[in-house]
N, C-alpha and C positions, 0 to 999 in steps of 0.2 A: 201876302204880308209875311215880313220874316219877324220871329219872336225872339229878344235878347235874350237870354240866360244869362245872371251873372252868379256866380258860384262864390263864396264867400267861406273862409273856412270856419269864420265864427259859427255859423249855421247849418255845417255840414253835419249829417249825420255819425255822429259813435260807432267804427266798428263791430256788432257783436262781438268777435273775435279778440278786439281789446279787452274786454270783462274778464276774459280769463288770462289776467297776468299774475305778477309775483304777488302781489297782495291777496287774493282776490284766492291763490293756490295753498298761501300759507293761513289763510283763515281757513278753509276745508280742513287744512291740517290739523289747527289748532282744535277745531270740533271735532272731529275725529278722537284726535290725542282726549278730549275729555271725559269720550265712555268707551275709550279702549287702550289705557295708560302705554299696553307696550308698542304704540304706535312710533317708528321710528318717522318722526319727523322731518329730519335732514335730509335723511335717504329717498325719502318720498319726493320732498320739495328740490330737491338736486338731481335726480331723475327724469324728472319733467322740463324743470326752467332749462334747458341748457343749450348750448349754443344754436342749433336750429332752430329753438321755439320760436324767436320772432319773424322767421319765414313761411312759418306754418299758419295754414287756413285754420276756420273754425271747427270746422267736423272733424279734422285731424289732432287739433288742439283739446278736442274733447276725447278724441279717442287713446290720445297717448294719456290723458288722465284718469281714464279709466281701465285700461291696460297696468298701471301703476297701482291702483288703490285695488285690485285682484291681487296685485303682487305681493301690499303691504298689510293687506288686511286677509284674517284666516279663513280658510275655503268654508268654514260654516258662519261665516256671518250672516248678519239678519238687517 
């Protein structure tokens, strides 16, 4: 017996990988920015988003944001 699949995009599942887009980068920012004022915000968020990101998987999409926020945040944070 052969089984249809019909795949429908209404019901496809959400990339993990989509969650972490521009929205999603500048709310991090934005909390961040709230208990470490001299957080450069734009530098952060433009660092990240940028021409590659939407080629980019998830464990890499996490890793360049974590790469960044060592960058932007100071070596003795907590």
């Amino acid at each position: 017996m052969v089984q249809l699949i019909v795949t429908c995009p209404k019901y496809m599942p959400k990339l993990l990988k989509n969650s972490y887009n521009d929205q999603s980068i500048q709310d991090l920012a934005l909390r961040i920015r709230a208990v470490y004022p001299l957080f450069k915000i734009d530098n952060f968020i433009n660092d990240i988003i940028e021409k590659t990101w939407d080629k980019l998987e998830l464990k890499a999409r996490m890793r360049k944001i974590t790469m960044n926020l060592g960058r932007y945040l100071p070596s003795d944070y907590e």
